[in-house]
C-alpha positions in Angstrom: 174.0 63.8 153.9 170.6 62.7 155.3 171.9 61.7 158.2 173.7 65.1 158.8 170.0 66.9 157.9 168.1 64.4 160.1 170.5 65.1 162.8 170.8 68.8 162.4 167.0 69.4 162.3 165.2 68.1 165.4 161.4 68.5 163.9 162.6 65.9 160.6 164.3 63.8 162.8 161.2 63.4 165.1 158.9 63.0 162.1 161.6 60.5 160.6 161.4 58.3 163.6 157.5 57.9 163.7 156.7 58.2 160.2 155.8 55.0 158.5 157.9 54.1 154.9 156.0 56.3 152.6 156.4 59.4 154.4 160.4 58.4 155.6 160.7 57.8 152.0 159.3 60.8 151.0 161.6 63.1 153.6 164.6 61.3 151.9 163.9 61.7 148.1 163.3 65.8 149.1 166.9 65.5 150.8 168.0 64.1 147.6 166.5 66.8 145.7 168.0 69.1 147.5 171.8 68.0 147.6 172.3 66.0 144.6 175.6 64.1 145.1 176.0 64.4 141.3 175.7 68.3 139.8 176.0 67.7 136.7 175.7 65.2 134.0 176.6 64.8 130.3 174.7 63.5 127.1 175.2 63.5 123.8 172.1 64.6 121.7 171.0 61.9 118.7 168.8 63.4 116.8 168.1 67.3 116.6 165.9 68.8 119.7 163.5 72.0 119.5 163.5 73.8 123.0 162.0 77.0 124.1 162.0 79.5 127.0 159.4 82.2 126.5 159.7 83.9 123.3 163.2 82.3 122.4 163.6 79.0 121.1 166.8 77.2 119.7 167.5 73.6 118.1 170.3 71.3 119.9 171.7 69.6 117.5 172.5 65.7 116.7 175.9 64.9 118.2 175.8 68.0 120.4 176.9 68.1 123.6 174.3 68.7 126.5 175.2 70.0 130.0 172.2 68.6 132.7 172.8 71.3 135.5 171.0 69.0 138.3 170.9 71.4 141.2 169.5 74.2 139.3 166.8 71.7 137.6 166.0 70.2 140.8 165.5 73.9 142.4 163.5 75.6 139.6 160.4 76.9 141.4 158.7 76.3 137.8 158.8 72.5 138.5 159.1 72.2 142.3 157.1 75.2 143.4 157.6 77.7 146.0 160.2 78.0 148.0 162.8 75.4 145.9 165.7 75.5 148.2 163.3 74.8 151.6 163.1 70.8 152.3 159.3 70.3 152.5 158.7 66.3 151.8 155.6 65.3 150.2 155.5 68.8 148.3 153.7 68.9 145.2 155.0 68.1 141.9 153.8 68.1 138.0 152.4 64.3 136.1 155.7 62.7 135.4 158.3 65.1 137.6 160.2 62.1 140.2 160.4 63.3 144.2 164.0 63.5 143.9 163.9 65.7 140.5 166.7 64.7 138.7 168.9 63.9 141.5 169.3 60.1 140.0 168.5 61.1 136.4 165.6 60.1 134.3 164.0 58.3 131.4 166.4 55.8 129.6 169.4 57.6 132.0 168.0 56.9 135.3 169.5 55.1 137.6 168.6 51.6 138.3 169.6 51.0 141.9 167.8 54.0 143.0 165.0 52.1 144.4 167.2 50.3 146.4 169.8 53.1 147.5 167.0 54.6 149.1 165.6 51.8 150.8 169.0 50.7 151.9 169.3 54.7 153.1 166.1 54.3 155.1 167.4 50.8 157.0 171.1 52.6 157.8 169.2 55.6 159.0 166.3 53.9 161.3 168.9 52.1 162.8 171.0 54.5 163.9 168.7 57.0 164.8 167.2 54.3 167.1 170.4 54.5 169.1 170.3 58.1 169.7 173.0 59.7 167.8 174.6 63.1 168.8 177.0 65.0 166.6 180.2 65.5 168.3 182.5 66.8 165.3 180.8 68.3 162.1 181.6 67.0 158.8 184.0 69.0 156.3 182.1 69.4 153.4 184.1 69.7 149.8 183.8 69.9 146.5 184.9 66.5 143.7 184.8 68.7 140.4 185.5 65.4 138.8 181.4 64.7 139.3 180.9 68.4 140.2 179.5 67.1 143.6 179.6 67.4 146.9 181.9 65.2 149.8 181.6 64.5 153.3 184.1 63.5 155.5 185.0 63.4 159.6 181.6 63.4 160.7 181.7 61.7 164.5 178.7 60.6 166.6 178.4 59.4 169.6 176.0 57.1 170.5 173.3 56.9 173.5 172.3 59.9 175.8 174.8 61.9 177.4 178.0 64.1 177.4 180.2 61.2 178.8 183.1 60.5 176.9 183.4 58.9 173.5 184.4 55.8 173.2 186.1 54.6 169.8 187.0 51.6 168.1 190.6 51.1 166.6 189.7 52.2 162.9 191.9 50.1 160.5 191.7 51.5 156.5 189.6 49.5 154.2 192.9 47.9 152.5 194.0 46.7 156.1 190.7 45.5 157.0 190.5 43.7 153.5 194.1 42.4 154.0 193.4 41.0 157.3 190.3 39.1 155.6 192.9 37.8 153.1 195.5 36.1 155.1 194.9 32.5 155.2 194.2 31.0 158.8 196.7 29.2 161.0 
């Protein structure tokens, strides 16, 4: 998904490319933020919960089932600000609110390779984008309602400058690919 963005929108890309880790960081947490790849998640409450909104409040009770909406949460201008659904890295957020919302959770529910699914994000992504990368068939987006969350799938690139033709590789599936790893050598 960042790489489609990044690709899509000229401006981030050229900021991506000479921004130093901070700021790339930052462009791909608001990213995040924006398309969660997980919409919702589930928790069980284990002791009762006052909430409010306004004037109404209402107890959540121990055992009770809780819905985390993600994309909502992550777009409520109440946390983020104006203009929630615009991708604006760096924006400003409240003591204790992450960059990426709740895109990878939070508190004892957060996920711990996060830190490092973003750092491995930012090497994949420098190093592609260093070989000038061009879209030549846009992704079909869907829709897991498993994880209600989002897929990607047939995006091609072609790499270097140019409208020449595109060269591919044989693709082999993974279980090929791992089968022809397994055979023992003649």
């Amino acid at each position: 998904m960042a790489a489609w963005h990044l690709l899509r929108h000229d401006a981030l890309r050229e900021r991506y490319l000479v921004a130093g880790q901070e700021e790339r960081l930052a462009i791909l947490h608001e990213i995040i933020r924006l398309e969660p790849v997980v919409g919702h998640f589930y928790r069980r409450v284990h002791q009762p919960i006052e909430i409010s909104d306004g004037e109404e409040s209402w107890t959540i009770g121990e055992g009770d089932l809780v819905d985390v909406c993600v994309r909502p949460a992550n777009a409520d201008p109440e946390v983020v600000d104006e203009d929630p659904l615009d991708l604006c890295p760096g924006r400003s957020l409240p003591a204790g609110v992450n960059d990426y919302v709740l895109s990878f959770g939070d508190g004892a529910h957060k996920c711990p390779g996060q830190p490092l699914a973003v750092l491995e994000s930012d090497v994949i992504l420098r190093r592609l984008l260093a070989r000038s990368p061009r879209i030549v068939a846009e992704p079909e987006l869907g829709w897991d309602h498993l994880i209600e969350g989002y897929w990607l799938r047939g995006m091609r690139l072609a790499l270097g400058e140019g409208d020449g033709p595109v060269r591919r590789r044989a693709r082999r599936s993974p279980a090929r690919w791992l089968a022809a790893r397994r055979r023992p050598r003649a």
